[in-house]
Structure formats: C-alpha cells, structure tokens
TORKOL-4160 file (C-alpha; in steps of 0.2 Angstrom, whole numbers, padded with zeros to 4 digits, m for minus):
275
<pt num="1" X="0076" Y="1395" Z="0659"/>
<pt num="2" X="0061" Y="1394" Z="0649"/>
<pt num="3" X="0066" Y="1376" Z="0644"/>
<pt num="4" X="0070" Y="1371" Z="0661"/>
<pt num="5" X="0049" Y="1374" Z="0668"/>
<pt num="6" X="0045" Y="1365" Z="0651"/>
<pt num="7" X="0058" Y="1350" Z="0653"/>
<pt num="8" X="0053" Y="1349" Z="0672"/>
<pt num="9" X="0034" Y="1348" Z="0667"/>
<pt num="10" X="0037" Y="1336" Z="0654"/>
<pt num="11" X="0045" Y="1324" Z="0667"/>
<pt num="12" X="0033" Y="1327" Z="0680"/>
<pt num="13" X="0020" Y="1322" Z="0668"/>
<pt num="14" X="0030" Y="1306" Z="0662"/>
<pt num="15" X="0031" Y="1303" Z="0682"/>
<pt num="16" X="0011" Y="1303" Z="0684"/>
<pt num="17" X="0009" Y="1290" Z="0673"/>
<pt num="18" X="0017" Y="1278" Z="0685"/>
<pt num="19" X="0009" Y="1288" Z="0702"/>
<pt num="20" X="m0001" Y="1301" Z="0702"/>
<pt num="21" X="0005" Y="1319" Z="0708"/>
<pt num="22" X="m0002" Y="1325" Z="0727"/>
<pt num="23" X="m0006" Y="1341" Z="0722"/>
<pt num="24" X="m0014" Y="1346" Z="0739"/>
<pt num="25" X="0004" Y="1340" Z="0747"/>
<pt num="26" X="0013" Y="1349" Z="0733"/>
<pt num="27" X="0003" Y="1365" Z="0738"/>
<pt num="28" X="0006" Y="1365" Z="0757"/>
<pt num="29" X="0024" Y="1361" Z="0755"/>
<pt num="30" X="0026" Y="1378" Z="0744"/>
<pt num="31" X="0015" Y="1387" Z="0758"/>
<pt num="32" X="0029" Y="1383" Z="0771"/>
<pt num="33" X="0043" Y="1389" Z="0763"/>
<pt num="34" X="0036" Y="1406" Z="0766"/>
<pt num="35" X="0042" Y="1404" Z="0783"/>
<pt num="36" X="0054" Y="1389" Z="0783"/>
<pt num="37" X="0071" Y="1382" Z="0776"/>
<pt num="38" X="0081" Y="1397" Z="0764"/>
<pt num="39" X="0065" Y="1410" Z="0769"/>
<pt num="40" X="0071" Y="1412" Z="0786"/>
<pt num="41" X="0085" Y="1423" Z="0796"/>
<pt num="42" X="0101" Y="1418" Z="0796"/>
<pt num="43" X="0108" Y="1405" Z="0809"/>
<pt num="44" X="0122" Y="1407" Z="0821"/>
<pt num="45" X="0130" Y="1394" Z="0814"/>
<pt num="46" X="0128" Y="1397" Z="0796"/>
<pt num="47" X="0133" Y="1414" Z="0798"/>
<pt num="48" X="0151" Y="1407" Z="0807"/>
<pt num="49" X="0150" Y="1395" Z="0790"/>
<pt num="50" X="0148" Y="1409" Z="0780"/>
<pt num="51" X="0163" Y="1420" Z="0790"/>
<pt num="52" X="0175" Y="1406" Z="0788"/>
<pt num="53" X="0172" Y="1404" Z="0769"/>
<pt num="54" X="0173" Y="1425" Z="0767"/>
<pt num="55" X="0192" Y="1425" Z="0779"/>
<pt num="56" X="0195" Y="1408" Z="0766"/>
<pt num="57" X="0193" Y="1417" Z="0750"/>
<pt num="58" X="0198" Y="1434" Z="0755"/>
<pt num="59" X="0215" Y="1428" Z="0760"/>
<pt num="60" X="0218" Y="1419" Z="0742"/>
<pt num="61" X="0212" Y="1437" Z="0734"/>
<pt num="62" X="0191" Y="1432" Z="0730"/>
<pt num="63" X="0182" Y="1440" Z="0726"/>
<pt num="64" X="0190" Y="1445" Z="0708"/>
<pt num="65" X="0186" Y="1459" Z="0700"/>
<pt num="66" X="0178" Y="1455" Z="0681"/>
<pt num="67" X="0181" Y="1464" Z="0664"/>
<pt num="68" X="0165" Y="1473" Z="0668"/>
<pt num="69" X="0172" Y="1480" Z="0684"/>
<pt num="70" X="0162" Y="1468" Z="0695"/>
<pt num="71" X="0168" Y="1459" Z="0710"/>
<pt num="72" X="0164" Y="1440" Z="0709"/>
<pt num="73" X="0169" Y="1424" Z="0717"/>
<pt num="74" X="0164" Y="1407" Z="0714"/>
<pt num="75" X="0153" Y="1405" Z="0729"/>
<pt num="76" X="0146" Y="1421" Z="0726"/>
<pt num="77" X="0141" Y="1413" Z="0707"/>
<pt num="78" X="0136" Y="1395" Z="0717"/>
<pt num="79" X="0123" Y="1407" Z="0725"/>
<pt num="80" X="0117" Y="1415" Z="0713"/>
<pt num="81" X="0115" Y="1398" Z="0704"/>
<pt num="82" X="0106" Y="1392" Z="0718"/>
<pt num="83" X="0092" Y="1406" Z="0717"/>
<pt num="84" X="0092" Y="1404" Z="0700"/>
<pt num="85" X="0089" Y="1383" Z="0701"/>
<pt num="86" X="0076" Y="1385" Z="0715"/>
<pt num="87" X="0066" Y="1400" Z="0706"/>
<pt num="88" X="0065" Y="1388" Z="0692"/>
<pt num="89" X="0059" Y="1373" Z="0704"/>
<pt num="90" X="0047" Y="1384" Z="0714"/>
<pt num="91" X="0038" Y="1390" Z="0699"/>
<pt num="92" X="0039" Y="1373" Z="0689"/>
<pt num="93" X="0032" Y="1364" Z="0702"/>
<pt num="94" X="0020" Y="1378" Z="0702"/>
<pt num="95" X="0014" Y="1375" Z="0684"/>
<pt num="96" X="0013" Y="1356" Z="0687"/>
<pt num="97" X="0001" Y="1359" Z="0701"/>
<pt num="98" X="m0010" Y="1372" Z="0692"/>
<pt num="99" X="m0009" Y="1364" Z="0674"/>
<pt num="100" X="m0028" Y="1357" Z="0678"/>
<pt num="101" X="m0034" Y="1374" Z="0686"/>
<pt num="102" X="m0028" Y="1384" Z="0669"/>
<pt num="103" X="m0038" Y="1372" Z="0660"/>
<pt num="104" X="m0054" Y="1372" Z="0670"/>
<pt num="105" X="m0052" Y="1393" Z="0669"/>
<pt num="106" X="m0052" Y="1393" Z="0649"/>
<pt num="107" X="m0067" Y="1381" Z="0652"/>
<pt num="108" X="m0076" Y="1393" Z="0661"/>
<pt num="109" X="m0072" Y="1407" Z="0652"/>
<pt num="110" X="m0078" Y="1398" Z="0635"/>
<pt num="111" X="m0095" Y="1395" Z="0645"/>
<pt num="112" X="m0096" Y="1411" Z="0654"/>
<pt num="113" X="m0097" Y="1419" Z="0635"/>
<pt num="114" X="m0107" Y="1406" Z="0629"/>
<pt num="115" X="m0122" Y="1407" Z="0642"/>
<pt num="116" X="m0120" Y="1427" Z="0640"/>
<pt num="117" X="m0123" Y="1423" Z="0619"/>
<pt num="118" X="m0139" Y="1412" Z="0626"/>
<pt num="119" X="m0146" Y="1426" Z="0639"/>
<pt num="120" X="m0144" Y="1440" Z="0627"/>
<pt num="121" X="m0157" Y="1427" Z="0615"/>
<pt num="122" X="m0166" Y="1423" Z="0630"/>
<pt num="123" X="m0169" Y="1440" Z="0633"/>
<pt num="124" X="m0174" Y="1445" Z="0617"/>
<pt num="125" X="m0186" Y="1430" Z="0614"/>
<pt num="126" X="m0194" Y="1436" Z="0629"/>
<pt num="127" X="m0197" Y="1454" Z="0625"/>
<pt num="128" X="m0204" Y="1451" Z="0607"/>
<pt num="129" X="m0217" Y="1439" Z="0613"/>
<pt num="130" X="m0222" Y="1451" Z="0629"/>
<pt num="131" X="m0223" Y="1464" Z="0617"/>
<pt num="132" X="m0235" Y="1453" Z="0605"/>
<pt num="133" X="m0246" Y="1450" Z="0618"/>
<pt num="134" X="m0246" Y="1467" Z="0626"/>
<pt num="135" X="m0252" Y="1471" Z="0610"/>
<pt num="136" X="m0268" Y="1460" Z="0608"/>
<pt num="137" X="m0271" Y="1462" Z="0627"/>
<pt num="138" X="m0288" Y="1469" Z="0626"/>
<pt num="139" X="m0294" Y="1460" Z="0611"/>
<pt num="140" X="m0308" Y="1449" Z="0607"/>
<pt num="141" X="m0310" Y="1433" Z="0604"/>
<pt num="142" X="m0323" Y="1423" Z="0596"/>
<pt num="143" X="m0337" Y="1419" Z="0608"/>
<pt num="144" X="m0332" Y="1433" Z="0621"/>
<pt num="145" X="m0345" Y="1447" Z="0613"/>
<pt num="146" X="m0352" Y="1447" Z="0628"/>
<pt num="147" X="m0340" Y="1449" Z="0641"/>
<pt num="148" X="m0334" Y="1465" Z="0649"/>
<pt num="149" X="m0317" Y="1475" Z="0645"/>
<pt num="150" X="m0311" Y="1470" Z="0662"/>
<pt num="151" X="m0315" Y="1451" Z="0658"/>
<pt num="152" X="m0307" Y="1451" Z="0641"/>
<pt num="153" X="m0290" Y="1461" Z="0650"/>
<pt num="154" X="m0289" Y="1447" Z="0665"/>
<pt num="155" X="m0291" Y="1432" Z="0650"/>
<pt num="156" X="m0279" Y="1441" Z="0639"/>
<pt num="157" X="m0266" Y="1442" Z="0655"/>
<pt num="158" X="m0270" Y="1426" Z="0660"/>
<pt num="159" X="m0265" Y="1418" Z="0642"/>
<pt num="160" X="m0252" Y="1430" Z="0643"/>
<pt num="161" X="m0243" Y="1422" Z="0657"/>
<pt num="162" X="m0242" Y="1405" Z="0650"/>
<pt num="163" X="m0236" Y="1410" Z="0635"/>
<pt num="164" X="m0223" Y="1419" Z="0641"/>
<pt num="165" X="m0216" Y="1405" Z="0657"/>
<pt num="166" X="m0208" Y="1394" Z="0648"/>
<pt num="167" X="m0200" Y="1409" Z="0638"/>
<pt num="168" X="m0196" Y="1418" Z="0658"/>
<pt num="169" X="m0192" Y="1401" Z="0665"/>
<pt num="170" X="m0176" Y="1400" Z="0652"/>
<pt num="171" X="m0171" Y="1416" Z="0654"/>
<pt num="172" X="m0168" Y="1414" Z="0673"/>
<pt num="173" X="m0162" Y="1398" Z="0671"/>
<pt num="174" X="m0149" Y="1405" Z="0660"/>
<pt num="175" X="m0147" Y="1417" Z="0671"/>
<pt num="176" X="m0142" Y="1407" Z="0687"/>
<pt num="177" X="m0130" Y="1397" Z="0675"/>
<pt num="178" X="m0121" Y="1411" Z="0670"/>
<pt num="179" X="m0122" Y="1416" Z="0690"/>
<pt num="180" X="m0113" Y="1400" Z="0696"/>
<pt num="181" X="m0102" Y="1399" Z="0680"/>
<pt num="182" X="m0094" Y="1417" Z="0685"/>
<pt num="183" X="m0095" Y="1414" Z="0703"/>
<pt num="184" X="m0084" Y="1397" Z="0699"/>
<pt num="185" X="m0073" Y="1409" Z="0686"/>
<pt num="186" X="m0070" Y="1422" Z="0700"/>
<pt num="187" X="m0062" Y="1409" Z="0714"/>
<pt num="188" X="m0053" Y="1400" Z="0702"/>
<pt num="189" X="m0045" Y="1414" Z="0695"/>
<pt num="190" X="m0043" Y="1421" Z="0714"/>
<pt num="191" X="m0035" Y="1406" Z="0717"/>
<pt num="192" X="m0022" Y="1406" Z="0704"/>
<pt num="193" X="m0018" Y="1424" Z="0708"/>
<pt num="194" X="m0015" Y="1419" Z="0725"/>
<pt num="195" X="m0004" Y="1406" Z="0719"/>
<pt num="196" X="0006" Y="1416" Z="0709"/>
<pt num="197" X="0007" Y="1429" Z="0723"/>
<pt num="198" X="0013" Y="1418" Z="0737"/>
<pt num="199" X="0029" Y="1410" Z="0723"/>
<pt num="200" X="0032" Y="1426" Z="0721"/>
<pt num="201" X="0033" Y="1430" Z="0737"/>
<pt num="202" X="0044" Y="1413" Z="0741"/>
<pt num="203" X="0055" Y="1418" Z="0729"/>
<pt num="204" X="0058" Y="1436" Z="0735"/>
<pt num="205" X="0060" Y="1429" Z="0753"/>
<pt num="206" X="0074" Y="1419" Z="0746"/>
<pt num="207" X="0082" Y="1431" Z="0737"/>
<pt num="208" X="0083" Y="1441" Z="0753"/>
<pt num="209" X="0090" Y="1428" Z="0763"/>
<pt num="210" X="0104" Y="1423" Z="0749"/>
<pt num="211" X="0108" Y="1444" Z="0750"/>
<pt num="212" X="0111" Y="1443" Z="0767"/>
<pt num="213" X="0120" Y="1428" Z="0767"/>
<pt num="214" X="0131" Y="1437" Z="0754"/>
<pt num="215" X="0134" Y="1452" Z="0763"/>
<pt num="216" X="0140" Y="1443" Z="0780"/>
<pt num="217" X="0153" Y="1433" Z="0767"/>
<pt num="218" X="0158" Y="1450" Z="0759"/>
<pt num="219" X="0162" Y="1459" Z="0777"/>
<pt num="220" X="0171" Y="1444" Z="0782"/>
<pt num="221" X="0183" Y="1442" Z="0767"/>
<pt num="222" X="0184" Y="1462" Z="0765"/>
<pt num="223" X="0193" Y="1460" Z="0781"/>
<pt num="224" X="0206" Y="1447" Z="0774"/>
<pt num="225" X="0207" Y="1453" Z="0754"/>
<pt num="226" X="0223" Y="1462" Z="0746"/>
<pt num="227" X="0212" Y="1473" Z="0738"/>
<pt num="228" X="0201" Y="1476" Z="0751"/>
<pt num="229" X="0203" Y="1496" Z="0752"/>
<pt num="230" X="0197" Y="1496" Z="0736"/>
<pt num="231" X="0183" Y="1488" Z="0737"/>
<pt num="232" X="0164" Y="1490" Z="0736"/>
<pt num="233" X="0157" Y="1492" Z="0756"/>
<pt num="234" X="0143" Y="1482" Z="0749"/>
<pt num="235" X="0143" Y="1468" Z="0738"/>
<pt num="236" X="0134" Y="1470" Z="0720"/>
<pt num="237" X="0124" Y="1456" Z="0715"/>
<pt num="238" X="0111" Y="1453" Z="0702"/>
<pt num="239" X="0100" Y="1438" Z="0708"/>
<pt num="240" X="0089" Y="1437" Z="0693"/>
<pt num="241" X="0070" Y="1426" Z="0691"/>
<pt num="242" X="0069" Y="1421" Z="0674"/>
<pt num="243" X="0059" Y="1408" Z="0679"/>
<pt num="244" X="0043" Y="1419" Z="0684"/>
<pt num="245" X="0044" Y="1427" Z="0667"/>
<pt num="246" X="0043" Y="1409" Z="0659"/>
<pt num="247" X="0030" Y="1402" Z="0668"/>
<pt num="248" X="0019" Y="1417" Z="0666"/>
<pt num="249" X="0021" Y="1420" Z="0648"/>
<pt num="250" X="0015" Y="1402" Z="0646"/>
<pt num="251" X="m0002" Y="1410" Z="0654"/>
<pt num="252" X="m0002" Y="1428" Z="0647"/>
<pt num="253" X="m0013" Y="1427" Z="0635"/>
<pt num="254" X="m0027" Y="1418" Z="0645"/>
<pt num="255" X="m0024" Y="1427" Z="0661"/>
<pt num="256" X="m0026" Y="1444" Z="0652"/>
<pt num="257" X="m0042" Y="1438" Z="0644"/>
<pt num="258" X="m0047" Y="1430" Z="0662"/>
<pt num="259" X="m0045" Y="1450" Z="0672"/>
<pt num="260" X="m0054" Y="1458" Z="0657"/>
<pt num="261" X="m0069" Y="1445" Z="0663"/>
<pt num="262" X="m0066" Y="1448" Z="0680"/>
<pt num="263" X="m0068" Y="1466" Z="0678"/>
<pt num="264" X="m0085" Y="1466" Z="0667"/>
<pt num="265" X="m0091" Y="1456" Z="0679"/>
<pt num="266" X="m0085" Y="1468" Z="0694"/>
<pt num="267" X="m0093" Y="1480" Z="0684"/>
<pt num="268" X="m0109" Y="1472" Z="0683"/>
<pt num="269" X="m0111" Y="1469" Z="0702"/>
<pt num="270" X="m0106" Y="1487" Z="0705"/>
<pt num="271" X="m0119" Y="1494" Z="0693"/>
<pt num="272" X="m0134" Y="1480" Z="0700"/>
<pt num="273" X="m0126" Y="1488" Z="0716"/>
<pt num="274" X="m0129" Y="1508" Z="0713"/>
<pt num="275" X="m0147" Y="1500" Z="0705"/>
C-alpha cells in the first residue's frame, strides 16, 4: 500500500512537469465527496442491483466459506478491493496536494526556533546593558560638578534611553517576527489537520456505504444459498485503510514535532492570558 501513495506521487509529479496540478480543484473535489458519489445512501436501483447479484450468487452457493471459517465471495472481495483502491487514491491525492504545505511547515518550524534562539539573545543583550546604566544612573560626569542630583538623574535616563532603543527596537522586532512566524505555523498546521480529518472522514463514509451495500447483498443471497441456515445473520467483513497509515507515517516525525510547537505555544498564550 505504502508503495502504491509513493508510485502515485511519483507520477503526479512526472505529470506536473508537462501541466501544473490545480491543487484548489483537487481540494474541492475531495470536499464533495463527503456528501457525493460512494458517501451517500443507497439508491433504489442500486439496492435492486445489489439483490439481483445476492439471489445470482446465492443460488450457485456464494458466498463460500474459507479455511479460516470466513464466508466470502468474489464480489464481496471486488468490494473490498474497491475501498482498498479508493483509500489509497483519496490519501495519495492527499499528499500530492499537501507536499508544498509539509514543506512550508518544516520551514516555519526551523524559523519559529530560530527567532526564539535570537529573542532569548535579544533579551539578554538588553538586560545587561539596562543593568549597566542603571548602575551609573546618578553619576557624574566631567563638567556637571555643578548640577543637581535630580539634573544628573534626568541626563543619566535620558542617555540611557538611547543607548538602550536600538537594543528595545530589536528585541520587539524579533518579537513580532516570531508572532507572525507562529501565527503562520498555527494555521498551516490547522489546515493540514483539517485535511487529514476530512480524508479520514471520506474514507469512513465509504466504508459505511460499502457495509451497507454488503449487507443488502448478504440478505438477498441468504435467502437463495444451500447453506443459508448455517450462515452468519450478518456478513463479516474487514475493510482495511492501509493507506492512511502510509501517508501519515510519511509525516510522523514532523507532525509530532509540529503539535509539541503548537502546544508551547498554547501554553504561552494561556500563561500571557492568566498574566
């Protein structure tokens, strides 16, 4: 399965070098099927397709039982196959349409630590100086004998505060950088969670429809099989996803690093918050 998403990536990419992928298309047609084609109920006429097919193979004895006592048939396994193949589209068509977004996130993530590196310097740039100055804040210079304490204290602040605003200046400069970098890290990383979310959702909206498909075909050809007395009431079917586990463990590693960011920085604005 797993070399199915990268076989399908591979082509897609060989296919962009000839015309470029419309992402934003690709991304509204995997938004409708959450309510369109396999997603939905079944139809009155699919369901008399589906009966005709259970009476067809339940009279010439399908579904067989199996070695490991399950009861199969070959167009219970050409459903199942179908799941598998459109799992495996879904979520290839998926990474194909998020392989920039990943990028841009580890991108954002390398800065986001970067200008937290430079702030921390920032910071402490700043607090040695102010320190220096709060230290000679009352004292005198050559030439101001005769001026008063509270002269000397204003000149000292005074000479403070340009010292220190280039110093200040960085530091919130830095500051709003790293506030724009992590406001850019959050959506992006919403966004992909999202997009994970609503695949996922797809996919288990087709897996229902596929079950239900199944079961109408089972209760017709129980009606029509030799062995029907002996037969499950229900059918019992594994419709398994690799494909979700492939595509994700191409992004584990990132993606754990990318919630461990967006907690800390959860974190941050809850503690600013209770400030």
């Amino acid at each position: 399965m797993r070399d199915n998403i990268t076989n399908s990536t591979k082509s897609a990419r060989r296919g962009k070098e000839a015309a470029p992928v419309d992402k934003e298309e690709m991304r509204k047609k995997r938004y409708k099927k959450v309510n369109n084609g396999k997603g939905k109920k079944i139809g009155f006429f699919e369901a008399i397709c589906l009966k005709i097919r259970g009476f067809c193979d339940g009279r010439k004895g399908f579904p067989r039982q199996t070695d490991s006592n399950d009861w199969y048939s070959p167009f219970m396994n050409q459903e199942a196959n179908s799941f598998a193949e459109f799992c495996s589209h879904t979520w290839g068509s998926l990474q194909i349409e998020n392989e920039g977004e990943y990028a841009r996130l580890e991108e954002l993530m390398d800065g986001i630590r970067q200008k937290k590196g430079l702030l921390e310097m920032a910071k402490a740039d700043l607090s040695v100086a102010a320190k220096r100055e709060n230290d000679s804040e009352s004292a005198r210079k050559k030439g101001e004998d005769n001026l008063t304490d509270t002269q000397i204290r204003a000149r000292r602040k005074a000479e403070k505060e340009k010292k220190l605003a280039p110093l200040k200046s960085k530091k919130e400069g830095l500051e709003q950088e790293l506030k724009n970098a992590e406001e850019a890290f959050s959506a992006l990383h919403g966004k992909l969670v999202e997009d994970d979310n609503t695949t996922r959702l797809i996919c288990h909206r087709v897996r229902d429809h596929i079950l239900m498909r199944l079961d109408v075909y089972w209760n017709s050809a129980l009606r029509r099989h030799p062995d029907g007395a002996s037969m499950p009431v229900v059918p019992v079917i594994a419709l398994e996803d690799e494909a979700e586990e492939a595509y994700l463990s191409l992004h584990k590693v990132l993606m754990k690093h990318a919630v461990a960011i967006h907690d800390a920085i959860q974190d941050e604005a809850a503690e600013k918050e209770v400030a």
